[in-house]
matplotlib code that plots the C-alpha trace (Angstrom):
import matplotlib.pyplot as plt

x = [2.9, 0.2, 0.3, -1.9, -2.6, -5.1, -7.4, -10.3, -13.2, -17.3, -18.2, -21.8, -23.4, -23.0, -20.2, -16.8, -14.3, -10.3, -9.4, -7.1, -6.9, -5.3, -3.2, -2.9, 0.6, 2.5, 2.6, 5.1, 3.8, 2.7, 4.5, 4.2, 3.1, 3.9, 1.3, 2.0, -0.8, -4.3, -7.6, -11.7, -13.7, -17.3, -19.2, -18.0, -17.7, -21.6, -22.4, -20.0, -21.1, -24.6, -22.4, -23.6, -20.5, -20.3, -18.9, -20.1, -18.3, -20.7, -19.8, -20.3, -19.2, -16.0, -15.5, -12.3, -12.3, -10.2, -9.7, -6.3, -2.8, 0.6, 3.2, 6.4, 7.0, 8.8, 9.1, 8.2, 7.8, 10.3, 8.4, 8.4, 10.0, 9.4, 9.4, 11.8, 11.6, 12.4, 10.5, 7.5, 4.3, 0.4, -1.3, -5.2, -6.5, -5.3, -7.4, -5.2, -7.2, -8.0, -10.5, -12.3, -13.7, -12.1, -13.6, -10.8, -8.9, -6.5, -7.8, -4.6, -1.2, 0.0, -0.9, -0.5, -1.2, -0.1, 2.8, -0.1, -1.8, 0.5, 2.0, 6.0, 6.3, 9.8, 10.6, 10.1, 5.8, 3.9, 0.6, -1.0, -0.4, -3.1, -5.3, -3.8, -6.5, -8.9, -7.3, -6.5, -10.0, -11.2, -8.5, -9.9, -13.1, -12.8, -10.7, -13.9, -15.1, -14.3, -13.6, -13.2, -16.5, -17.6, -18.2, -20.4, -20.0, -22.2, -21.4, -23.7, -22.2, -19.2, -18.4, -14.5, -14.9, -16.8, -14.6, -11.8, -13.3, -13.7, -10.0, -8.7, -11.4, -9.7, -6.0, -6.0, -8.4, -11.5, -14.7, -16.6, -17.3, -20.7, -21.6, -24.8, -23.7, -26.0, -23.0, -21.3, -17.6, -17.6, -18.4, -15.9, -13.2, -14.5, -12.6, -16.4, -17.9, -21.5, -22.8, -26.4, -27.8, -30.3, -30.9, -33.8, -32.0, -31.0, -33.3, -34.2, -31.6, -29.6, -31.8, -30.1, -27.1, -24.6, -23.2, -21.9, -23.5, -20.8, -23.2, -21.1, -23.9, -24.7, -28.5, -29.4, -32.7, -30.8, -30.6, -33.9, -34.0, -31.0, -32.3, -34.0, -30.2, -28.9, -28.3, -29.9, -27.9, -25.9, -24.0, -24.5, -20.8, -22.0, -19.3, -21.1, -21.5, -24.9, -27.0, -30.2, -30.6, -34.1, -34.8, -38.2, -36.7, -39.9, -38.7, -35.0, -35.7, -36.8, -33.0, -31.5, -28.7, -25.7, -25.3, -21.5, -20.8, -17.4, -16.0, -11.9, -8.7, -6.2, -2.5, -2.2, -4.1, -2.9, 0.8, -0.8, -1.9, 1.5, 3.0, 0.9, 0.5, 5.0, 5.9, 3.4, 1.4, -1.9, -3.8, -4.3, -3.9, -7.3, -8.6, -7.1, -9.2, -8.9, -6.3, -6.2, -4.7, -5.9, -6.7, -9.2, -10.7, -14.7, -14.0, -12.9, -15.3, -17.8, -16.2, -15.7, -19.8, -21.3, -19.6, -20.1, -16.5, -14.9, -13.4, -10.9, -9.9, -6.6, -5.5, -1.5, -0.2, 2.7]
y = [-30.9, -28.8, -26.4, -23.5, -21.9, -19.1, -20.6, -20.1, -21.9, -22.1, -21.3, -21.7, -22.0, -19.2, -17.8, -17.5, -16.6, -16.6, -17.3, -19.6, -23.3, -26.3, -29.3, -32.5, -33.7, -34.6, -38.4, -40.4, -40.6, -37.0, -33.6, -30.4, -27.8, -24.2, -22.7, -20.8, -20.7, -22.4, -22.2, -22.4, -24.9, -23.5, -26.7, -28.0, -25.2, -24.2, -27.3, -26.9, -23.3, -24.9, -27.9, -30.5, -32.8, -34.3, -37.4, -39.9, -38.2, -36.2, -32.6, -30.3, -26.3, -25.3, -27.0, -25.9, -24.7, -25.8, -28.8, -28.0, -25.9, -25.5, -25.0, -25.9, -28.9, -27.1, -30.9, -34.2, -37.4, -39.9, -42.6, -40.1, -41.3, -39.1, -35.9, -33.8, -30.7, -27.7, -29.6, -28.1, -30.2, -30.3, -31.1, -32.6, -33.6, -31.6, -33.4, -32.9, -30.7, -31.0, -28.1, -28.1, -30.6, -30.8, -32.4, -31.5, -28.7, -27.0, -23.1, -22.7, -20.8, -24.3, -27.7, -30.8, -34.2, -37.4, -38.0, -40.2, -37.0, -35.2, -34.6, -33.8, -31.5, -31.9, -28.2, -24.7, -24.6, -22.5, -21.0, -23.7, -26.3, -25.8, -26.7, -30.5, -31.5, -30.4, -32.3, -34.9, -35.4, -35.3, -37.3, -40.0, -39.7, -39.6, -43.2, -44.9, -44.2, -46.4, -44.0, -45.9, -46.5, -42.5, -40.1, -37.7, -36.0, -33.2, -31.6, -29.9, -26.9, -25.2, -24.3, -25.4, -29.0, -29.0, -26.6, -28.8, -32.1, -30.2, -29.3, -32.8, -34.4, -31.5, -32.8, -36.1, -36.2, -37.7, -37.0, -34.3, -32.3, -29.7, -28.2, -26.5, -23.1, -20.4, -17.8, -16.9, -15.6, -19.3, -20.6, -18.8, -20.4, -23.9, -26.4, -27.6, -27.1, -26.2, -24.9, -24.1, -21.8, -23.8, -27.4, -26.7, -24.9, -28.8, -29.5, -32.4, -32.7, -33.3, -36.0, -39.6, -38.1, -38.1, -41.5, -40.0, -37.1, -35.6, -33.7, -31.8, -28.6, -30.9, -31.0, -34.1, -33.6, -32.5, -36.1, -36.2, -33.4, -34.1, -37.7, -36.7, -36.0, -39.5, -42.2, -45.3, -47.0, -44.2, -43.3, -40.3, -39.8, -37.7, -35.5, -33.0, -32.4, -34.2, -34.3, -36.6, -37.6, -37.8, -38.8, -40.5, -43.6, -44.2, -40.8, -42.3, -46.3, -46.5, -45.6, -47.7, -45.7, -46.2, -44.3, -44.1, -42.0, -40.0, -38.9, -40.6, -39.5, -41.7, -41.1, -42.1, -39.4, -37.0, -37.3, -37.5, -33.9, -32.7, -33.8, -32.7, -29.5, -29.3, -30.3, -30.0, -26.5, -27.8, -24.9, -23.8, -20.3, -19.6, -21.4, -19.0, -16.0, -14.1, -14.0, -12.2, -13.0, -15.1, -11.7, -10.9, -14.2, -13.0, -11.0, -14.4, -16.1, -13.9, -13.7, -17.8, -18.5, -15.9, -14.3, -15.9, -15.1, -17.2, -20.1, -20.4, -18.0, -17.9, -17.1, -16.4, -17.0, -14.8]
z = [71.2, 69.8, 67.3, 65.9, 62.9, 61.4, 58.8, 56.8, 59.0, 58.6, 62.4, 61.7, 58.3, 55.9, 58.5, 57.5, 59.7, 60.1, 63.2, 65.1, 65.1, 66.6, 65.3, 66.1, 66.8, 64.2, 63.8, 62.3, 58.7, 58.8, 57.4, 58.2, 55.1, 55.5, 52.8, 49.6, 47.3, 47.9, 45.7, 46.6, 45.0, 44.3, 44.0, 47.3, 49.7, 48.7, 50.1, 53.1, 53.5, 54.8, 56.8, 53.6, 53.5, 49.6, 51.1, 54.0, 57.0, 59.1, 59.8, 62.5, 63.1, 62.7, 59.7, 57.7, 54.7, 51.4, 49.4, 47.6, 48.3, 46.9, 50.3, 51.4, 53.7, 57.2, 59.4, 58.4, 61.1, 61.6, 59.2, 56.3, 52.9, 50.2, 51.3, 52.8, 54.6, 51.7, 49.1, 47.6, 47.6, 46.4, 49.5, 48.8, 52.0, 55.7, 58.4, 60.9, 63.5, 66.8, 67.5, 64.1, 61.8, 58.0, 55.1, 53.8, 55.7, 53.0, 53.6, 56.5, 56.9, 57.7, 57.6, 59.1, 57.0, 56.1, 53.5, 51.6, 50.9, 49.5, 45.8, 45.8, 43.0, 43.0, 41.7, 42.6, 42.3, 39.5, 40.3, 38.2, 40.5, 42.3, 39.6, 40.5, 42.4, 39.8, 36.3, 38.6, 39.3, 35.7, 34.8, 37.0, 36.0, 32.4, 32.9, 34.1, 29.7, 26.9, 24.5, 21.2, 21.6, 22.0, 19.1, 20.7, 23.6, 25.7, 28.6, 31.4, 33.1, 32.6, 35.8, 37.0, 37.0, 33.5, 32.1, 33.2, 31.7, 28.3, 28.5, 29.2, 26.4, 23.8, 25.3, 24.5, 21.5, 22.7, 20.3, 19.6, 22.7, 22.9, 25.9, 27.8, 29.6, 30.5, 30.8, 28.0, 29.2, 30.3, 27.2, 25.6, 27.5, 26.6, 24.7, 23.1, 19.5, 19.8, 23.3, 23.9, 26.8, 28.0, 27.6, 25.5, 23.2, 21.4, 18.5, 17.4, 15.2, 18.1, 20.0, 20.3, 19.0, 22.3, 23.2, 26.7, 28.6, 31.6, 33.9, 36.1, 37.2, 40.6, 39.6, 39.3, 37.5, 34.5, 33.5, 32.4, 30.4, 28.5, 28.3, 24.5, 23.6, 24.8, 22.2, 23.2, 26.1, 26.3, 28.6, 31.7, 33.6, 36.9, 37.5, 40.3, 44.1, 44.9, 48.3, 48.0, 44.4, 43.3, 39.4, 38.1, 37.0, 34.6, 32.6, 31.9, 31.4, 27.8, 27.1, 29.2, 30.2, 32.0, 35.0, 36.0, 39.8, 40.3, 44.0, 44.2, 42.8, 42.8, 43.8, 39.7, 38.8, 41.1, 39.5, 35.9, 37.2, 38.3, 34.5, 32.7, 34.4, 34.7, 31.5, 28.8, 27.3, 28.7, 28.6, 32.3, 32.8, 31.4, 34.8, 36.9, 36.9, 40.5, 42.8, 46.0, 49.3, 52.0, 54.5, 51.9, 52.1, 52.4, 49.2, 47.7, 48.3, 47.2, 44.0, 43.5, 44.5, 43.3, 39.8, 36.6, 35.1, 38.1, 37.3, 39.8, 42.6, 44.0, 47.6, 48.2, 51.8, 53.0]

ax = plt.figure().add_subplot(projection="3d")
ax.plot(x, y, z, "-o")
ax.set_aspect("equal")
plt.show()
């Protein structure tokens, strides 16, 4: 039987509209999420705004919005384990659709997707779970490092997923963290020491003085001019949204540097998240900055892409 539900959909690039979609059936190993709270990610819906997918998968109009949401499982399929209908969950992938293509798929009233997808929170939800998807990710990233080997650190862009990585680095007590952030209400909420402006703004006191360099501004390029700030065979953690990544290899290879690429969570991580966020005073309010609900979504989104205070904005589902 098929479904529908209103969601948040590109219908062509740099068209958003909130119309009416269809599910697939539910399958055995799927649930069925009735939405609460869901939140947009700035680095990856300007890419999808332009239909760029940041992974493999090809994608074609309508593509769903939304990469994270807080809801309330309403049916689950007769292979189901660890859920149960009334339980709250943190739902990270919704592909589920029959008339639209998700990356995705989260920015819906309701949801359909499979139990491995989704986080049982097992209590009522706080408005900081949506941030799951987020630590869980830097989380996950930042396990790839060897930190008793790091002093040093510099991150590039402190947008949400920078911001984020600063936090967890702060958290658990990894090195020295500095920062490059051309907006300063951004840098205030950062978790760094010293943060520049501009890139340029390092002098050479600072060059060779970072043993790991986290660019997460989705510009590739920016390797090579932080390059002077790398210590030799140092190490760059690429933390971004890329589409074709073009460098000058001859720029970067005196250094030798260590190039280490970030794009899964895994399931791990993603309950780390849900701890950490549940049980500890991890600072995570500060993330949330704008909350509106999901009727207003154009307003949204206009504020998450486009205004400098945003960290993360907030959409409530009634």
């Amino acid at each position: 039987m098929f479904e529908s539900s209103k969601a948040i959909a590109y219908i062509k690039p740099n068209k958003l509209e909130f119309s009416t979609f269809m599910h697939l059936p539910l399958g055995a190993e799927d649930v069925r999420v009735r939405t609460l709270l869901t939140s947009i990610a700035p680095g990856m819906e300007r890419l999808q705004l332009t239909g760029t997918s940041i992974t493999s998968k090809a994608l074609k109009f309508p593509i769903i919005a939304g990469s994270e949401l807080v809801g309330e499982v309403i049916e689950t399929g007769s292979s189901v384990q660890d859920v149960s209908v009334g339980e709250y969950v943190f739902v990270h992938r919704a592909e589920k659709w029959l008339d639209a293509v998700p990356l995705f798929g989260c920015l819906a009233e309701r949801v359909v997707a499979s139990e491995s997808h989704v986080v049982p929170l097992r209590r009522t939800p706080k408005e900081r779970d949506v941030l799951i998807g987020l630590l869980g990710y830097a989380l996950s990233s930042l396990k790839k490092i060897d930190f008793s080997r790091i002093e040093r650190i510099l991150i590039l862009g402190l947008g949400t997923v920078g911001l984020m990585t600063a936090e967890v680095l702060t958290y658990k007590g990894y090195g020295t963290v500095d920062a490059v952030e051309p907006f300063l209400v951004r840098g205030k909420l950062a978790a760094a020491r010293d943060i520049a402006f501009d890139i340029g703004d390092f002098t050479a006191e600072y060059h060779d003085r970072y043993d790991l360099i986290i660019e997460c501004t989705g510009r590739i390029l920016m390797l090579e001019q932080a390059l002077p700030l790398l210590k030799p065979q140092g190490t760059y953690l690429l933390m971004g949204n890329y589409d074709t990544m073009k460098i000058d290899y001859r720029l970067i290879q005196h250094k030798e540097p260590r190039l280490l690429t970030c794009s899964l969570t895994e399931d791990d991580d993603f309950f780390e998240a849900k701890y950490i966020l549940g049980e500890t005073d991890f600072a995570a309010e500060k993330f949330i900055t704008h909350r509106l609900p999901a009727e207003d979504y154009e307003q949204a989104f206009d504020i998450a892409l486009n205004r400098s205070e945003a960290i993360k904005t907030v959409l409530t589902w009634a």
